[in-house]
C-alpha positions in Angstrom: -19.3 -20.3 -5.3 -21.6 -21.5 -2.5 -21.4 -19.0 0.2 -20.7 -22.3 2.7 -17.5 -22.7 1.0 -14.8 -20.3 2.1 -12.0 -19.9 -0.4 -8.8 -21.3 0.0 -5.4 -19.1 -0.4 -4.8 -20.9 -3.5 -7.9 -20.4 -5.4 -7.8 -17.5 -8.2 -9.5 -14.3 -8.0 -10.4 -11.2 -10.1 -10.6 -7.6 -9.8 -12.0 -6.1 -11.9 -10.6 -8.0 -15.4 -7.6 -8.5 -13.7 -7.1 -12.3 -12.7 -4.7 -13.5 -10.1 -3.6 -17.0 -9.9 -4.3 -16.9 -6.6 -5.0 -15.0 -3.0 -1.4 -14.3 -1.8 -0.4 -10.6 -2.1 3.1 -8.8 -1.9 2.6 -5.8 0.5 4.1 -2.6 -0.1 7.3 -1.9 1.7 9.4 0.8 1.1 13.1 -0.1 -0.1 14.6 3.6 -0.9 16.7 1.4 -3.9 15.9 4.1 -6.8 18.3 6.4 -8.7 18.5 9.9 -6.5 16.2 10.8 -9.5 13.5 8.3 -8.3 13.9 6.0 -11.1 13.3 2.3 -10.8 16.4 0.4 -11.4 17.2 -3.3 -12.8 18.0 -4.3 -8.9 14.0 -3.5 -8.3 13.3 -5.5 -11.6 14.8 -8.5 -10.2 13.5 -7.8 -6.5 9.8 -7.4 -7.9 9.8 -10.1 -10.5 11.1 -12.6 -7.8 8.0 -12.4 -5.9 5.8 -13.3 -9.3 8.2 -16.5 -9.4 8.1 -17.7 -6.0 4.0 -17.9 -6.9 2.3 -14.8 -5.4 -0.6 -13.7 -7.6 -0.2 -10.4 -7.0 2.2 -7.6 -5.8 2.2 -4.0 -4.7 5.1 -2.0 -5.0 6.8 0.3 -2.9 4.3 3.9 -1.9 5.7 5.9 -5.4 5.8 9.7 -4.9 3.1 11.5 -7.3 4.5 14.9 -7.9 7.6 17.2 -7.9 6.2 19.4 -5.0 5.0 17.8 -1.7 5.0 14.1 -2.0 8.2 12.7 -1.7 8.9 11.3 1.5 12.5 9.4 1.3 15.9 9.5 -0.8 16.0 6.5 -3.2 11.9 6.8 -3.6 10.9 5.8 -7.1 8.3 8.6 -8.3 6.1 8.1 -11.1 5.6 11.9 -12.6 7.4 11.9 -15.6 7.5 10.2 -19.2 11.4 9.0 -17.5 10.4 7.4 -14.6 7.2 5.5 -16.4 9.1 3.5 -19.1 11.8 2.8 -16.2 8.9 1.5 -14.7 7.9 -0.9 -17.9 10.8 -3.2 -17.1 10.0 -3.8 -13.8 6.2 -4.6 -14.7 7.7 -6.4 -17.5 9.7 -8.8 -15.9 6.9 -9.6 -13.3 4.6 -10.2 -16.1 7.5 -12.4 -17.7 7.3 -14.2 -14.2 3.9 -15.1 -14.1 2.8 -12.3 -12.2 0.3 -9.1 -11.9 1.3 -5.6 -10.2 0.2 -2.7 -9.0 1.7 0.5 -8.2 0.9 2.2 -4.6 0.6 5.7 -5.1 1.7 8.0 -1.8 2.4 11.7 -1.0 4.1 11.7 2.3 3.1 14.9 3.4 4.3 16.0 7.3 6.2 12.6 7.3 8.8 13.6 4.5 12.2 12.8 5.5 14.3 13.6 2.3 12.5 15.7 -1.3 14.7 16.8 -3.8 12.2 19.4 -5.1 11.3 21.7 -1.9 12.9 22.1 1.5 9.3 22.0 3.6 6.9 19.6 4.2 3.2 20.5 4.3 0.6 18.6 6.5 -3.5 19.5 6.9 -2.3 21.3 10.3 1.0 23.0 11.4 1.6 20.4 13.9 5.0 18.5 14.4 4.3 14.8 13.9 4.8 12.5 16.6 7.9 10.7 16.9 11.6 10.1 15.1 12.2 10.0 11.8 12.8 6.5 10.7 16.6 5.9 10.5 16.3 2.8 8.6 15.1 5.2 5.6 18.1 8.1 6.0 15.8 10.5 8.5 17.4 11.7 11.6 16.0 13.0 14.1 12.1 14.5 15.2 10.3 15.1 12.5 9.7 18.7 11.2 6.7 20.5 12.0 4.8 20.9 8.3 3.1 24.4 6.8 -0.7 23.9 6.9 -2.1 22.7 2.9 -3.6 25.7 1.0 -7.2 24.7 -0.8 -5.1 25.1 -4.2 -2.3 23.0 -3.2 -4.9 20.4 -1.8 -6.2 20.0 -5.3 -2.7 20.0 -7.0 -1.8 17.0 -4.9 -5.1 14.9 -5.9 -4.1 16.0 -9.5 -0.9 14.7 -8.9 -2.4 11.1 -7.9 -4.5 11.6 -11.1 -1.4 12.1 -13.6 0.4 9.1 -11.9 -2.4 6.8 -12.4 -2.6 7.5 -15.9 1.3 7.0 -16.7 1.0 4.2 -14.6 -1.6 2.7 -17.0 -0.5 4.0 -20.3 3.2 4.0 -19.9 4.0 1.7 -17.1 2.9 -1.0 -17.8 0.9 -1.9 -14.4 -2.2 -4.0 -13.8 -3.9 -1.8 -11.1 -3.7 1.5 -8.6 -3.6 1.8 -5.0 -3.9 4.9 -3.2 -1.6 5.2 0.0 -4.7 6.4 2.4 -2.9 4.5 5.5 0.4 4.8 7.6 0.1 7.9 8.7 0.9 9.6 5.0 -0.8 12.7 3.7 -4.3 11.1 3.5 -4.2 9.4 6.4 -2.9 13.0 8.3 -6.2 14.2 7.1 -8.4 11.5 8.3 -6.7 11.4 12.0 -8.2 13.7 14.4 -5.2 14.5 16.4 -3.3 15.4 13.2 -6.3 17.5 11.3 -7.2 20.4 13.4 -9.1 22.1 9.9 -11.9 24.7 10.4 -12.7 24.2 6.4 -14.5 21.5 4.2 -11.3 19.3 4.8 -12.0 19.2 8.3 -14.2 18.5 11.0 -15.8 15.6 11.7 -14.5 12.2 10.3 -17.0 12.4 7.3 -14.9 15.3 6.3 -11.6 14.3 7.8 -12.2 11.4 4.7 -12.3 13.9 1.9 -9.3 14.4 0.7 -9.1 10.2 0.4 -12.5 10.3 -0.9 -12.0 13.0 -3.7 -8.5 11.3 -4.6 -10.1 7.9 -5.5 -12.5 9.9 -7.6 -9.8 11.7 -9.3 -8.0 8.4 -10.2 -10.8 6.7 -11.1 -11.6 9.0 -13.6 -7.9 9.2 -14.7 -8.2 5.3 -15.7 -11.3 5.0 -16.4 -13.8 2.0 -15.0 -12.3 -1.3 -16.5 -8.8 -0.6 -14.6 -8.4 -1.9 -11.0 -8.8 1.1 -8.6 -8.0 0.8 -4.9 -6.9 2.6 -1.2 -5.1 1.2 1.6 -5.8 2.3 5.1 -4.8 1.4 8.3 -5.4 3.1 12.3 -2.0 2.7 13.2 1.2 4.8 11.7 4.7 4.3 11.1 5.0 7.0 13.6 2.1 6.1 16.0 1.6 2.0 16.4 -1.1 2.2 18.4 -3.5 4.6 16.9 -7.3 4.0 17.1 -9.7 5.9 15.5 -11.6 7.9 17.8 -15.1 7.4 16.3 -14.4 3.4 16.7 -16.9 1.0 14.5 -19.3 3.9 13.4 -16.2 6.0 12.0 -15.1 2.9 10.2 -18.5 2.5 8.9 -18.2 6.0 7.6 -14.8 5.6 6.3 -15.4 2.0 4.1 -18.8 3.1 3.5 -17.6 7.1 1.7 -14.7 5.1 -0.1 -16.7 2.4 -1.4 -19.0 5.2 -3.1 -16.2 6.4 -5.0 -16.5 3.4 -7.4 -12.9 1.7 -6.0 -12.3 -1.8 -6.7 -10.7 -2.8 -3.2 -9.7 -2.1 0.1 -6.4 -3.1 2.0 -6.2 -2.9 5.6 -3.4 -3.0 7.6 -3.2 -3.8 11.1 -0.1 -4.8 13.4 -2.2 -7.7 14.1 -4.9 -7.9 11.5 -7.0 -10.8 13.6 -7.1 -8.8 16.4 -10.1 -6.7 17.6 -10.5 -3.0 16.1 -11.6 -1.4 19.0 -12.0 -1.9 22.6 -15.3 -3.3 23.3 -15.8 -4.5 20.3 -14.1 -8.4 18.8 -14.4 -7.6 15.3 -11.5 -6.7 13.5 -11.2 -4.2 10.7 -11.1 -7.0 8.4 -14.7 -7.7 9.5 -15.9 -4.3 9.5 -14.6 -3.4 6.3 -16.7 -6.2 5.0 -19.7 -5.6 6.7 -19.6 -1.8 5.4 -18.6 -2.1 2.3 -19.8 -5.9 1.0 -19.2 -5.8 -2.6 -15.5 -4.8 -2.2 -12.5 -7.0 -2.8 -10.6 -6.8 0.8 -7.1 -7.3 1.5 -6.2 -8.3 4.6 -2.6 -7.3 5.8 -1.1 -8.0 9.5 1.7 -10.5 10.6 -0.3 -13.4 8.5 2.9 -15.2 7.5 1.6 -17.7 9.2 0.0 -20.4 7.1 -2.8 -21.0 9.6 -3.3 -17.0 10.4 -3.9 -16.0 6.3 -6.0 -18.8 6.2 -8.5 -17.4 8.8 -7.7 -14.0 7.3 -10.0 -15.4 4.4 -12.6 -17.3 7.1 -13.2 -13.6 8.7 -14.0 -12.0 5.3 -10.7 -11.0 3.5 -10.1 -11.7 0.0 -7.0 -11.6 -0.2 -3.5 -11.9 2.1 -1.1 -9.7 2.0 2.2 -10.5 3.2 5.1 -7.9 4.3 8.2 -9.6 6.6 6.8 -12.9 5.3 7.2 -12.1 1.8 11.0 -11.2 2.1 11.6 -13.8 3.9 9.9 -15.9 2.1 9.5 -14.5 -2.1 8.9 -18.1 -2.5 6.2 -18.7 0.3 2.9 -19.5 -2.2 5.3 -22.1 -3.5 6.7 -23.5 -0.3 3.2 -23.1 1.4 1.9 -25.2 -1.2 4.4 -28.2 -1.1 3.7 -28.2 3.0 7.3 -26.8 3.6 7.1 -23.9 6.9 8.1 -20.5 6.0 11.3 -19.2 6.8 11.7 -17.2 10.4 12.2 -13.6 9.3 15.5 -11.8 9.3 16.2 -8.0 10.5 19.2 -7.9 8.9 17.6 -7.7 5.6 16.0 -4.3 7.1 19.1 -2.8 8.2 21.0 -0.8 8.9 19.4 0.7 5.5 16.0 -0.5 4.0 17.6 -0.7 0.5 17.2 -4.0 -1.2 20.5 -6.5 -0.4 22.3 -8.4 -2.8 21.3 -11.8 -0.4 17.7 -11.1 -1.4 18.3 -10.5 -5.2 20.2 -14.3 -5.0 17.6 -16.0 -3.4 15.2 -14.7 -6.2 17.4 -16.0 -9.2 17.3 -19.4 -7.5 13.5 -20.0 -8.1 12.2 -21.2 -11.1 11.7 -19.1 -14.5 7.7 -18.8 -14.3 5.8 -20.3 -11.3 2.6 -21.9 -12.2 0.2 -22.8 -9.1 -2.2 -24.9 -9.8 
């Protein structure tokens, strides 16, 4: 493509050998509506393959806990560590495949932010330090959140084993199209790469070339789970589910660092998600992490994610060097929005209600979903 030509969100796109009909993206959100057992149900089935018919070319689950110690983080979580909870997972891939559509599986250990784990009664963090803020109530927690046990070495690599395992059910079992790591949000990774939450003397702390590692040494672990021809990426973000406003410390020459260690681990693509993802990075500074991202890591495919269900805002998501748009509130407002978007119709406004008081998935969304079309096919 000439480099004068920006893409449209319409146009397709590969990773890896994975094609997508297009550059619109389901964002993870979490929607606790798994078996107790955390194994996917027919209601996600329909909820997933809805998206793929309303015309987005791509979709990322829900974060999916990766072992049966640390890394569950809520009640109704779907997990992905046994031969059970794989094939459950086939019909869900199935049925967005049977839509039209491709999808990958986010992989995430909560660590300190658990709220509910049906294996162990403790949560685990890089530090013994109580995370700031409530647990979310819209997920089951009450209350502050518990102050974790600091990791031990061994345990550290049992949970990057555990990421490895799930990427390879998720490949050989599954069903799914790609992996991406849950480095963002405040989760286990991300407590390691914050400075406030990492207080480490060892070789997982430090400075925020360490602080990386355990994100860094992950991605290696699942890329050599699934070998190099299946898509491979991490999501990351500043701010946390428990901290909005979080900045990295190191500001543009931390992020360098960050993109630049992660790129090296031979990953496909990163996702970035800021509340506003047009908005500057860091004070001082007008890029935006989009931007830096691409500057740091220029062979990458980069998904941009940040209150861009606004036609004109994903557009310009692709003018300041994303790939690809990833939509959240949009996209449950709107399953159909590639399709509505593409007729000229506005989105729909979104609703809370569909977010409370429980963040399982509603029977109101499931109906919209039957009403689109079998198989969407954008031109």
């Amino acid at each position: 493509m000439n480099a004068d030509v920006r893409p449209t969100l319409f146009d397709p796109l590969d990773i890896r050998n994975i094609a997508l009909r297009n550059r619109l993206v389901v964002a993870p959100m979490t929607r606790i509506s798994a078996t107790p057992e955390g194994v996917p149900t027919p209601t996600m089935a329909d909820y997933y393959a809805g998206f793929a018919r309303g015309g987005f070319g791509l979709i990322v689950t829900e974060g999916t806990y990766t072992d049966r110690a640390y890394a569950q983080g809520y009640a109704g979580q779907p997990g992905l560590t046994d031969l059970g909870q794989a094939r459950a997972w086939r019909a869900v891939t199935d049925a967005v495949h049977d839509a039209g559509g491709r999808i990958f599986v986010q992989l995430m250990h909560a660590g300190a932010l658990s709220q509910a784990n049906r294996f162990c009664d403790e949560t685990v963090g890089p530090s013994s330090i109580t995370p700031r803020g409530m647990q979310m109530a819209v997920y089951r927690g009450n209350g502050a959140y518990r102050t974790p046990r600091a990791i031990e070495p061994h345990e550290i690599d049992a949970a990057i084993a555990g990421f490895a395992e799930a990427a390879r059910l998720a490949r050989d079992v599954a069903g799914f199209d790609g992996i991406e790591i849950h480095g963002a949000n405040g989760y286990l990774l991300d407590q390691f790469l914050t400075d406030y939450t990492n207080r480490r003397d060892d070789a997982w702390g430090g400075a925020i070339s360490q602080r990386v590692r355990l994100a860094e040494q992950t991605a290696r672990a699942v890329r050599a789970a699934v070998g190099d021809a299946f898509p491979v990426g991490v999501r990351i973000s500043q701010g946390k589910v428990n901290d909005f406003t979080h900045k990295w410390a190191e500001g543009a020459q931390g992020a360098a660092i960050v993109f630049g260690t992660l790129a090296a681990t031979g990953i496909d693509f990163l996702h970035l998600t800021e509340f506003e993802a047009w908005q500057p990075a860091f004070p001082g500074d007008a890029r935006s992490l989009v931007r830096h991202a691409r500057l740091a890591a220029p062979h990458l495919t980069v998904i941009a994610n940040g209150s861009l269900h606004e036609p004109a805002r994903a557009q310009h998501a692709l003018a300041d060097g994303a790939d690809l748009v990833a939509l959240g509130r949009g996209a449950l407002a709107n399953p159909d929005w590639p399709m509505r978007v593409a007729k000229g119709i506005a989105p729909r406004a979104f609703d809370p209600a569909l977010l409370s008081p429980l963040g399982e998935i509603k029977p109101v969304e499931l109906q919209a979903r039957q009403a689109l079309p079998a198989i969407a096919v954008m031109a």
